[in-house]
PQR file with spaces between the fields and no chain letter, atoms N, CA, C, O and H, PARSE charges and radii, in Angstrom:
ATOM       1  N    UNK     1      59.312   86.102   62.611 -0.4000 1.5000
ATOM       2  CA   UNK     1      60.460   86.916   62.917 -0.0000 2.0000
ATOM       3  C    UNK     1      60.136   87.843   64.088  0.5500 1.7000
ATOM       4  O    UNK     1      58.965   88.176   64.267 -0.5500 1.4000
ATOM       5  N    UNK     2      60.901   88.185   64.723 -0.4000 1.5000
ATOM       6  CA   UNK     2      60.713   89.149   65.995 -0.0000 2.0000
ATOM       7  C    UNK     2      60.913   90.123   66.185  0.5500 1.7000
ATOM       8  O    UNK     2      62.063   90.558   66.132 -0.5500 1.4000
ATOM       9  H    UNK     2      61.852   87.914   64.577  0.4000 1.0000
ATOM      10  N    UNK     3      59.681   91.002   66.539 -0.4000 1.5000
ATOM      11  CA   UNK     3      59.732   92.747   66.259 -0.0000 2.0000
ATOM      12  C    UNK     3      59.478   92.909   67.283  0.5500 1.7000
ATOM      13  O    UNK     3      58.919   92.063   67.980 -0.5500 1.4000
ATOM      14  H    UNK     3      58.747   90.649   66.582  0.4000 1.0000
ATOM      15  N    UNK     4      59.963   94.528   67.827 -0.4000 1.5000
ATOM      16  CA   UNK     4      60.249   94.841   69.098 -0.0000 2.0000
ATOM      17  C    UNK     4      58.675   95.584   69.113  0.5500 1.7000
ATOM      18  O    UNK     4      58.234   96.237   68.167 -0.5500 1.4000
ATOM      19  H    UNK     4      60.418   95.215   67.261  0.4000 1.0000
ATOM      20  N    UNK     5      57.926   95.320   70.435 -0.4000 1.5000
ATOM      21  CA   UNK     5      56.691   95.702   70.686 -0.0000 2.0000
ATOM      22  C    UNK     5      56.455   96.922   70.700  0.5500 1.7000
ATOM      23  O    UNK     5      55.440   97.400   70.192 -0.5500 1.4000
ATOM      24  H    UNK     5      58.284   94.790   71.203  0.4000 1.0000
ATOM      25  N    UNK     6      57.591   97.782   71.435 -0.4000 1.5000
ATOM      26  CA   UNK     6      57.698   99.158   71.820 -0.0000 2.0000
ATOM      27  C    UNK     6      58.954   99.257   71.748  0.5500 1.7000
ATOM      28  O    UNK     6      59.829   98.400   71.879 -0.5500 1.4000
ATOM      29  H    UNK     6      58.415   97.394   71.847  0.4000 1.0000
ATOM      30  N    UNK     7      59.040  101.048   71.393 -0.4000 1.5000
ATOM      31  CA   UNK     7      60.712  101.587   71.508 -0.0000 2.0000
ATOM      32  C    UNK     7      61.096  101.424   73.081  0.5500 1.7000
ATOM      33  O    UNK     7      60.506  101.522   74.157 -0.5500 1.4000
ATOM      34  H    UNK     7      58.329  101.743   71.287  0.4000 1.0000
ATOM      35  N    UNK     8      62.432  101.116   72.618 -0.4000 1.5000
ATOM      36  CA   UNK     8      63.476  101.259   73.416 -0.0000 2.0000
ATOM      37  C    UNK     8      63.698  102.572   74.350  0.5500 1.7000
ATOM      38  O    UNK     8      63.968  103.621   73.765 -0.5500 1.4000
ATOM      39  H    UNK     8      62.912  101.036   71.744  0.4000 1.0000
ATOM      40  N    UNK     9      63.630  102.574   75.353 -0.4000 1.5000
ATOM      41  CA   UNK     9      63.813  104.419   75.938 -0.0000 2.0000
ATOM      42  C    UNK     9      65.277  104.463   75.959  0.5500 1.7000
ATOM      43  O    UNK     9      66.115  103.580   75.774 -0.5500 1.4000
ATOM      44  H    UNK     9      63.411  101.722   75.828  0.4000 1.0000
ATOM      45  N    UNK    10      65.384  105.825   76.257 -0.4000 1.5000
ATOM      46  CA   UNK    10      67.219  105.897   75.951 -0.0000 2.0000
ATOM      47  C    UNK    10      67.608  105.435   77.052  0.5500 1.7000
ATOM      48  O    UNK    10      68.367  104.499   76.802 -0.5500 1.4000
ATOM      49  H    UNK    10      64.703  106.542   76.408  0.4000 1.0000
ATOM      50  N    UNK    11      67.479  105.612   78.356 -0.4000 1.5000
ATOM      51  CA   UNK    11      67.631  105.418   79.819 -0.0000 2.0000
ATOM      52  C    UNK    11      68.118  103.507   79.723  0.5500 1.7000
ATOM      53  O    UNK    11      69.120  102.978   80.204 -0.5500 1.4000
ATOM      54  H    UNK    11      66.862  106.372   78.559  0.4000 1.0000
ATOM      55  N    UNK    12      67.158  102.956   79.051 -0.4000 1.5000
ATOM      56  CA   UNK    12      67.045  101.418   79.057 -0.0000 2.0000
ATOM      57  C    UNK    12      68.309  100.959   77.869  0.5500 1.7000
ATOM      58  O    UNK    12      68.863   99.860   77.914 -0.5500 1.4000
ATOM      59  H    UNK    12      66.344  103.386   78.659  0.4000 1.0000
ATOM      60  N    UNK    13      68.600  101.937   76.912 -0.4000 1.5000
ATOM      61  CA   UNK    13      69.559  101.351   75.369 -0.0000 2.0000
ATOM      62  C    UNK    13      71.073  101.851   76.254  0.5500 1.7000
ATOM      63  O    UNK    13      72.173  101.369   75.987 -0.5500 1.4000
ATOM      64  H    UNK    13      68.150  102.829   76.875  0.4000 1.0000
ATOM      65  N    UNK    14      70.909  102.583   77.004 -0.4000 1.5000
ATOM      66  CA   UNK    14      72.154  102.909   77.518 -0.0000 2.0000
ATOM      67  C    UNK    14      72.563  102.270   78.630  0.5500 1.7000
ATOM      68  O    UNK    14      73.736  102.055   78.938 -0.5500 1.4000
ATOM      69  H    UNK    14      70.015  102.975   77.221  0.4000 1.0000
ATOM      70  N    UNK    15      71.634  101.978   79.212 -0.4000 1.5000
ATOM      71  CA   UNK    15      72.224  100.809   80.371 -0.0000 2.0000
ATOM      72  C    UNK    15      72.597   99.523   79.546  0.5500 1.7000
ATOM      73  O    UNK    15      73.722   99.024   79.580 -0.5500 1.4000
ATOM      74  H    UNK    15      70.681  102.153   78.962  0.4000 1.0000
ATOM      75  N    UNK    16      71.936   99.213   79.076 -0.4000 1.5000
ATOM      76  CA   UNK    16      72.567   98.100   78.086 -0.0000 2.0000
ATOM      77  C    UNK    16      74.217   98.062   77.313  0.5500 1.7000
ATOM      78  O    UNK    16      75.126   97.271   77.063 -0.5500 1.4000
ATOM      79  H    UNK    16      71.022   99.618   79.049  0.4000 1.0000
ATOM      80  N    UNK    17      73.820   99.611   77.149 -0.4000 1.5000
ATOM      81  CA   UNK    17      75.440   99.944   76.409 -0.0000 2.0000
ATOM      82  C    UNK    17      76.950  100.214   77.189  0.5500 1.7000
ATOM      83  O    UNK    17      78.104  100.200   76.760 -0.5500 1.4000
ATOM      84  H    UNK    17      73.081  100.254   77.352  0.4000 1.0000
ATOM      85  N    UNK    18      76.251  100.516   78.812 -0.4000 1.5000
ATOM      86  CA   UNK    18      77.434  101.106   79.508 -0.0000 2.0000
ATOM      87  C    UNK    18      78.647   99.869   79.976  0.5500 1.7000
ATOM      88  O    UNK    18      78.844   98.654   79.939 -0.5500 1.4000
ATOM      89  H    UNK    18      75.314  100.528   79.160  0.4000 1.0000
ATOM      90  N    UNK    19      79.149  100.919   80.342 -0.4000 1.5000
ATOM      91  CA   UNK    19      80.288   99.622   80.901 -0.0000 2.0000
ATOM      92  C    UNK    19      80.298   98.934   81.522  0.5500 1.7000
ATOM      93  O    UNK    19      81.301   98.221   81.471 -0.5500 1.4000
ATOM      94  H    UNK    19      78.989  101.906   80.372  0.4000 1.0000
ATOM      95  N    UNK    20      79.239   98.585   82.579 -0.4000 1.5000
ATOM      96  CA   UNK    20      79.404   98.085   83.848 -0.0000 2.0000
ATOM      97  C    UNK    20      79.508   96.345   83.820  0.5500 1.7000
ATOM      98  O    UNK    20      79.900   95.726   84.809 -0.5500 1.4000
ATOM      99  H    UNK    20      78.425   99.164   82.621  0.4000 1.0000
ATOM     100  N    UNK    21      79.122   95.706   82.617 -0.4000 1.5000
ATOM     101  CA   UNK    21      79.018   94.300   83.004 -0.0000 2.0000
ATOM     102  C    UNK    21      80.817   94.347   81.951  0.5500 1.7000
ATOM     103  O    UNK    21      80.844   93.333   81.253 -0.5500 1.4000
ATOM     104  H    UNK    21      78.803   96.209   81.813  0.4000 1.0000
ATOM     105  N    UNK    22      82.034   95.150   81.758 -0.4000 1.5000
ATOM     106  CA   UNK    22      82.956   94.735   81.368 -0.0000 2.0000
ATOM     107  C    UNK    22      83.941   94.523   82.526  0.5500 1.7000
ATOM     108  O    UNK    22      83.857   95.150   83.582 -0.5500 1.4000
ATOM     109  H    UNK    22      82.012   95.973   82.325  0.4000 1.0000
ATOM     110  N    UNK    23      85.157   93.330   82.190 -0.4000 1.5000
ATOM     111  CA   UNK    23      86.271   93.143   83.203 -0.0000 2.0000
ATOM     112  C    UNK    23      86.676   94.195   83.201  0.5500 1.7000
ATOM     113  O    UNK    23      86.638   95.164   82.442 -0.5500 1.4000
ATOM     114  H    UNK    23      85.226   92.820   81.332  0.4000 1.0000
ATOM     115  N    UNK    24      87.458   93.743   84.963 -0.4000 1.5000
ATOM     116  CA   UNK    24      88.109   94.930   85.532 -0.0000 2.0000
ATOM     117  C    UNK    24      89.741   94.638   85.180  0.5500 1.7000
ATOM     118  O    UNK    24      89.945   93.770   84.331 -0.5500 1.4000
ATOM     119  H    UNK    24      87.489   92.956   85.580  0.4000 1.0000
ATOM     120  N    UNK    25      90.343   94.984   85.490 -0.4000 1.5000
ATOM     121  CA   UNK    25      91.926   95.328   85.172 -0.0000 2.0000
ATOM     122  C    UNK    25      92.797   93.744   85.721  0.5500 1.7000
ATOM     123  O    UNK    25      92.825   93.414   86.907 -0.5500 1.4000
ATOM     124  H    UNK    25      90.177   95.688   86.180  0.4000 1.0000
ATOM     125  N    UNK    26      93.365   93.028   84.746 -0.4000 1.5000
ATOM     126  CA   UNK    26      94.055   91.840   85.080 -0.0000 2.0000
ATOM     127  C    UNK    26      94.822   91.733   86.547  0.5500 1.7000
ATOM     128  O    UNK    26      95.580   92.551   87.069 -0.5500 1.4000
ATOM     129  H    UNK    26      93.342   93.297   83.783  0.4000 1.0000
ATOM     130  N    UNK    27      94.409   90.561   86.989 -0.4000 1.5000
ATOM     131  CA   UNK    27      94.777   90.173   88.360 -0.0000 2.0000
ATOM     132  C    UNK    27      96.841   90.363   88.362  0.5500 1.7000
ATOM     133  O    UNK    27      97.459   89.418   87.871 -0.5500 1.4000
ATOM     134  H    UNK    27      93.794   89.896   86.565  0.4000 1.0000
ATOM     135  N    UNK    28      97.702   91.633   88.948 -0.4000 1.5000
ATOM     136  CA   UNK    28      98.583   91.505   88.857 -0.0000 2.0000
ATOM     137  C    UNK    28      99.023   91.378   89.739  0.5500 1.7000
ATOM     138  O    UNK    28      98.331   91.858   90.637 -0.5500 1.4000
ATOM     139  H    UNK    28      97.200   92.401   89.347  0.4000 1.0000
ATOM     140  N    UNK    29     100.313   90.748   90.225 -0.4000 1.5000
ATOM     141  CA   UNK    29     101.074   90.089   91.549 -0.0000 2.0000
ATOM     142  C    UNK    29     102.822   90.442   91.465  0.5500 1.7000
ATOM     143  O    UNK    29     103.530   90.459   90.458 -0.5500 1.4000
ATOM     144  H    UNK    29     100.875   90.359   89.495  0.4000 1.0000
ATOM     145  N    UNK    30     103.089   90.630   92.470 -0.4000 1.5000
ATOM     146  CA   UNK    30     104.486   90.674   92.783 -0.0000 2.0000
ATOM     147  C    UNK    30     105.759   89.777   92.055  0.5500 1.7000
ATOM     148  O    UNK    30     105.363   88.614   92.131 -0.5500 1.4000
ATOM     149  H    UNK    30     102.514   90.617   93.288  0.4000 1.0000
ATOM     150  N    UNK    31     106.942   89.776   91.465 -0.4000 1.5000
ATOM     151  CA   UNK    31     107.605   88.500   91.671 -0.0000 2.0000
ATOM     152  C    UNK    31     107.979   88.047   92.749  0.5500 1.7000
ATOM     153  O    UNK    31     108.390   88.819   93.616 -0.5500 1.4000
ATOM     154  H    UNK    31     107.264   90.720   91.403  0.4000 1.0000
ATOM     155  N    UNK    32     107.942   87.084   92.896 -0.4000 1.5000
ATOM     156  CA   UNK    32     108.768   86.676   94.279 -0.0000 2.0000
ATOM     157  C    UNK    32     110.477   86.722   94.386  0.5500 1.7000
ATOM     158  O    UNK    32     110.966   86.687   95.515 -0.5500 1.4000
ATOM     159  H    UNK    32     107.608   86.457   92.192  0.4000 1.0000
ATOM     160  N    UNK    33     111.411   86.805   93.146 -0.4000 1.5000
ATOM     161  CA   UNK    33     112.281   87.460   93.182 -0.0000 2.0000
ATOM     162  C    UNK    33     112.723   88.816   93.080  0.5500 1.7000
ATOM     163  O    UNK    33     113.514   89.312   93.882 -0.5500 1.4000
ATOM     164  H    UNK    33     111.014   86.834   92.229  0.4000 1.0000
ATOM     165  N    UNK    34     112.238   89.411   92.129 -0.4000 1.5000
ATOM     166  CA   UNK    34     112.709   91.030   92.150 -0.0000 2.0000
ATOM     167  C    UNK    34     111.840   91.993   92.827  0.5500 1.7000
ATOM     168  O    UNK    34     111.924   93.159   93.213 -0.5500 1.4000
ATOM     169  H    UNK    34     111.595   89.008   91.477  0.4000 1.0000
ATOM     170  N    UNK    35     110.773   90.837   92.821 -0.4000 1.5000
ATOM     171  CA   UNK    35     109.730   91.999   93.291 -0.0000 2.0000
ATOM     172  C    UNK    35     108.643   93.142   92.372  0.5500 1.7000
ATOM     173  O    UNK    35     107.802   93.955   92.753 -0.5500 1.4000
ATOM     174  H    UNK    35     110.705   89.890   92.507  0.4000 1.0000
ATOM     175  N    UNK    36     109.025   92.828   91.326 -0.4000 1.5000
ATOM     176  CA   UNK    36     108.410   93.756   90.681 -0.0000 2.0000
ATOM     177  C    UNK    36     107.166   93.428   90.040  0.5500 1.7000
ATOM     178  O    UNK    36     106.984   92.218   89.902 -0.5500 1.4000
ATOM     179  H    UNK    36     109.708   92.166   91.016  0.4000 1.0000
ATOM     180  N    UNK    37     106.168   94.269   89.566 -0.4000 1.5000
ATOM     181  CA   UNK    37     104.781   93.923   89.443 -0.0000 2.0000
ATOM     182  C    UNK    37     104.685   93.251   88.193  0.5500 1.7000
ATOM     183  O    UNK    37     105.214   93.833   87.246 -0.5500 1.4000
ATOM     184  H    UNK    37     106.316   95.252   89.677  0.4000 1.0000
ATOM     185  N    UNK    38     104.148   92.193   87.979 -0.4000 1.5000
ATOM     186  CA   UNK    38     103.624   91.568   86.566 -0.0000 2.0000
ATOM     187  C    UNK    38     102.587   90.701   86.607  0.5500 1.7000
ATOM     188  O    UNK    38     102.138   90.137   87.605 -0.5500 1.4000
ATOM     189  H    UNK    38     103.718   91.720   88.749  0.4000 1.0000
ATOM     190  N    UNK    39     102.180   90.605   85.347 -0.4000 1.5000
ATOM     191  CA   UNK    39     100.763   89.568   84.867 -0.0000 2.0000
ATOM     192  C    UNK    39     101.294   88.073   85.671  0.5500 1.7000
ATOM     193  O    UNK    39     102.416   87.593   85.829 -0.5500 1.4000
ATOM     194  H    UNK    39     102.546   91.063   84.537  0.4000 1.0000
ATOM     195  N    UNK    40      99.320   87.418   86.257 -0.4000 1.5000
ATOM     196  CA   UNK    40      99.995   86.374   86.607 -0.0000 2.0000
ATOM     197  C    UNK    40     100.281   85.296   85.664  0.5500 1.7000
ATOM     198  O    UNK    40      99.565   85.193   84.668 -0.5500 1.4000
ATOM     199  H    UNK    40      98.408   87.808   86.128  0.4000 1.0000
ATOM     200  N    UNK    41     101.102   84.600   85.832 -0.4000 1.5000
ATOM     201  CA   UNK    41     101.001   83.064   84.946 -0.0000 2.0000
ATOM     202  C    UNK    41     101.488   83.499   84.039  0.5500 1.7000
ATOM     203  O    UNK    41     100.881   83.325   82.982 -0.5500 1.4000
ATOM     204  H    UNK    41     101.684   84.684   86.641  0.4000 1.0000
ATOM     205  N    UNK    42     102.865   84.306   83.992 -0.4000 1.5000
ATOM     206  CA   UNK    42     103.581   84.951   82.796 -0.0000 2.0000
ATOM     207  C    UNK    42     105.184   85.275   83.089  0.5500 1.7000
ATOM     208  O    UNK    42     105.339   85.886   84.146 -0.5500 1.4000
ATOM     209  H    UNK    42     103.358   84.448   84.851  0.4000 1.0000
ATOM     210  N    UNK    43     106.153   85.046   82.511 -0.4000 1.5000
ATOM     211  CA   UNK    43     107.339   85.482   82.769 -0.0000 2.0000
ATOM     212  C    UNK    43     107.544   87.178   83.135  0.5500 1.7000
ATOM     213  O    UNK    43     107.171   88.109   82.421 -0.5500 1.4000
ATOM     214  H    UNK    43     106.027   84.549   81.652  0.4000 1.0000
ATOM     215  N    UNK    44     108.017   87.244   84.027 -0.4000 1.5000
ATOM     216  CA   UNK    44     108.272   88.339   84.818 -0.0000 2.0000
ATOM     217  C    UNK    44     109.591   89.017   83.551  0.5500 1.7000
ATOM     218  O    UNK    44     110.601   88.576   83.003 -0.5500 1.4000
ATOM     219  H    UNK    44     108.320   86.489   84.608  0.4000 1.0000
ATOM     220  N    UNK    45     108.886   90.173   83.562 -0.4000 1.5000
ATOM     221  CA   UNK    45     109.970   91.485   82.282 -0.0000 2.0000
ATOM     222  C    UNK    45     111.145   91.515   82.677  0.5500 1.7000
ATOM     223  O    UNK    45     112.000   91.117   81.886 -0.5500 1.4000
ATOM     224  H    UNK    45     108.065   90.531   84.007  0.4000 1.0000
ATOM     225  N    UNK    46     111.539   91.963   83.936 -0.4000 1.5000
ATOM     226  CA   UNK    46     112.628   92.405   84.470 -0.0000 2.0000
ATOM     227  C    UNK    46     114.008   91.344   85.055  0.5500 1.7000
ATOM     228  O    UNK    46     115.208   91.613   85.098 -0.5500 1.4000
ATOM     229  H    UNK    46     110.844   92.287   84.579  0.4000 1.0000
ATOM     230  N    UNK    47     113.512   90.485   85.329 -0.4000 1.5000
ATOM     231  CA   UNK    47     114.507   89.696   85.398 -0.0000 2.0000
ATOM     232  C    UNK    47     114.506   87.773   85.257  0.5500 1.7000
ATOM     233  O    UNK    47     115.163   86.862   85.761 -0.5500 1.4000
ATOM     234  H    UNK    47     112.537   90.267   85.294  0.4000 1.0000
ATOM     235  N    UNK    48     113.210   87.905   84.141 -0.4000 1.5000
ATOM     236  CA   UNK    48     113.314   86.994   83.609 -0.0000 2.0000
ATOM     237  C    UNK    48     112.692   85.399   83.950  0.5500 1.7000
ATOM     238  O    UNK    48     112.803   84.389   83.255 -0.5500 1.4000
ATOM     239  H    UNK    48     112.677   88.646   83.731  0.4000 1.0000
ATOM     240  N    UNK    49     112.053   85.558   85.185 -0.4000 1.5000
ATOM     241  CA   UNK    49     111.757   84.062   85.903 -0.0000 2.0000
ATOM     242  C    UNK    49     110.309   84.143   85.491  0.5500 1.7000
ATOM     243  O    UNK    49     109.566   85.049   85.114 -0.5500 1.4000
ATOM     244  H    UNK    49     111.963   86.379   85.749  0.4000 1.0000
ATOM     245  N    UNK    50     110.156   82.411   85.783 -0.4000 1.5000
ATOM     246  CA   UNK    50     108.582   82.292   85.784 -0.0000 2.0000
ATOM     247  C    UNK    50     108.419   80.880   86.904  0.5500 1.7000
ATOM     248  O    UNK    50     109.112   79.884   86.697 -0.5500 1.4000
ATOM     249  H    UNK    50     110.760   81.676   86.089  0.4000 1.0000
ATOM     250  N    UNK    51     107.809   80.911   87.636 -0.4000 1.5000
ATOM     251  CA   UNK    51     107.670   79.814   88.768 -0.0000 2.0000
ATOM     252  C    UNK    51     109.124   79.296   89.525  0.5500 1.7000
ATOM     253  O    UNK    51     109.424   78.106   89.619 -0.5500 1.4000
ATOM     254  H    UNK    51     107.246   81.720   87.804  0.4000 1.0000
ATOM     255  N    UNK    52     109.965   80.420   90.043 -0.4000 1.5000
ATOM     256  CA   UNK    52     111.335   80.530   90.664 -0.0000 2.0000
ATOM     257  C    UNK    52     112.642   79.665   89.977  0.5500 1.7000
ATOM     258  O    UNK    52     113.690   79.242   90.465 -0.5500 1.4000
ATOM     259  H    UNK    52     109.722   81.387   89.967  0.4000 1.0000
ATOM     260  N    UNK    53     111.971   79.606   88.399 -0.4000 1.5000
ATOM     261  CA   UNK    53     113.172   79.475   87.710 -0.0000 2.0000
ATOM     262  C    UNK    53     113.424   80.271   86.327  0.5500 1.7000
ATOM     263  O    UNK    53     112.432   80.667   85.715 -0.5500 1.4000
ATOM     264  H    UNK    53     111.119   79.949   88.003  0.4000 1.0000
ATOM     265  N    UNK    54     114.493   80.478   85.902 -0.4000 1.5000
ATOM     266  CA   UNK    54     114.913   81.283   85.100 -0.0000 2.0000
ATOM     267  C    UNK    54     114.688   80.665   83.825  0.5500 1.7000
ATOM     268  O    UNK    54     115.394   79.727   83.454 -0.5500 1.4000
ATOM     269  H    UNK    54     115.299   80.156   86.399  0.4000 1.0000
ATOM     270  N    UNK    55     113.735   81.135   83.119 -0.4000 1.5000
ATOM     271  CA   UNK    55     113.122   81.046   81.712 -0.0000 2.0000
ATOM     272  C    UNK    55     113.817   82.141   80.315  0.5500 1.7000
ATOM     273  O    UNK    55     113.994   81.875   79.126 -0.5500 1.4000
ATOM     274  H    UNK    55     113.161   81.896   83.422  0.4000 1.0000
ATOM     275  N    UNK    56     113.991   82.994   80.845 -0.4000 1.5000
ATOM     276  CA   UNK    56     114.723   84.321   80.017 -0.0000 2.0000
ATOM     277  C    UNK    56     115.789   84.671   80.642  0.5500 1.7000
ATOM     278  O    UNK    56     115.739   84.509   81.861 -0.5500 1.4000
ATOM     279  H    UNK    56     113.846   83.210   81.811  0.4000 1.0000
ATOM     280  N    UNK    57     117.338   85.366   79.949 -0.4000 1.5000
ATOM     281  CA   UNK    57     118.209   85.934   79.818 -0.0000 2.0000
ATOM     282  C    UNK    57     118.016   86.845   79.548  0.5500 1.7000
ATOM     283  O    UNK    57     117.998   87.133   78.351 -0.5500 1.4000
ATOM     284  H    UNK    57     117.379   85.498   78.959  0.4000 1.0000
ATOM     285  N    UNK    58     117.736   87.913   80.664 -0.4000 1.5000
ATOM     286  CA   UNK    58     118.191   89.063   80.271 -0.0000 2.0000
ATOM     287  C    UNK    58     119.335   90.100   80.692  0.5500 1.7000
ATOM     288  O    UNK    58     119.745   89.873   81.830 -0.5500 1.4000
ATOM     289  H    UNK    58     117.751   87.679   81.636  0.4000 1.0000
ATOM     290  N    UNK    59     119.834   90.979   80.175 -0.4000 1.5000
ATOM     291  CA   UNK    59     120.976   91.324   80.492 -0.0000 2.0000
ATOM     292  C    UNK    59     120.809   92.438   81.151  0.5500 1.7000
ATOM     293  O    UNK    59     119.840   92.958   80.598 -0.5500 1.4000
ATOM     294  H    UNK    59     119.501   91.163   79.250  0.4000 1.0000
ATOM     295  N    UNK    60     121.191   93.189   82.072 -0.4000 1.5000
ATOM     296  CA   UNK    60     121.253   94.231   83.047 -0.0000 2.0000
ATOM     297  C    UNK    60     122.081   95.324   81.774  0.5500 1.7000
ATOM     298  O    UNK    60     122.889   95.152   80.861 -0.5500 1.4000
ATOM     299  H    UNK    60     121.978   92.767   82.521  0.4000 1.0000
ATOM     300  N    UNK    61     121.331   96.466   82.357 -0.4000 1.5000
ATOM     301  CA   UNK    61     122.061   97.526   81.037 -0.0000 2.0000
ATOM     302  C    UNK    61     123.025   98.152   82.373  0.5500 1.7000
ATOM     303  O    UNK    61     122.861   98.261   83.588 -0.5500 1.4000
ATOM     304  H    UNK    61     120.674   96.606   83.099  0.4000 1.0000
ATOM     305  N    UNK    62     124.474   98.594   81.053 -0.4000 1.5000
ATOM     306  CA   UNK    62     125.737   98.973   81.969 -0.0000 2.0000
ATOM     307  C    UNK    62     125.522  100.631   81.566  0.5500 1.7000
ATOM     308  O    UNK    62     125.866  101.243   80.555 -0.5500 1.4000
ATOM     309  H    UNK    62     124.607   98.505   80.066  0.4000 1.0000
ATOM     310  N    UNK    63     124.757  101.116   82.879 -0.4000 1.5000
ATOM     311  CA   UNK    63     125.177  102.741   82.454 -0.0000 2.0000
ATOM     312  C    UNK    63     126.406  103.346   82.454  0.5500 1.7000
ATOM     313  O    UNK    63     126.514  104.525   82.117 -0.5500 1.4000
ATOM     314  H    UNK    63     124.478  100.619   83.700  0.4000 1.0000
């Protein structure tokens, strides 16, 4: 079984622990119709398209 030779220094358990090897923030892109920002490879919130055709109905709110 495998035992650690020597302690761990804190300097060394915390680089191990920090954030740096986690992803960064999902690749987001424009629609090409409304324009507005969303995830790629996903139906766009606002007005509903996904690859310049209309996948969702959504309805425009009547103020």
């Amino acid at each position: 079984m495998a035992v650690p030779k020597r302690k761990v220094s804190k300097a060394r358990r915390d680089k191990r622990r920090s954030a740096v090897w986690k992803l960064e923030l999902p690749g987001m892109m424009k629609c090409p119709k409304c324009g507005a920002y969303n995830l790629s490879h996903r139906v766009c919130k606002s007005c509903g398209y996904y690859r310049r055709r209309e996948v969702l109905k959504i309805e425009e709110e009547k103020a």
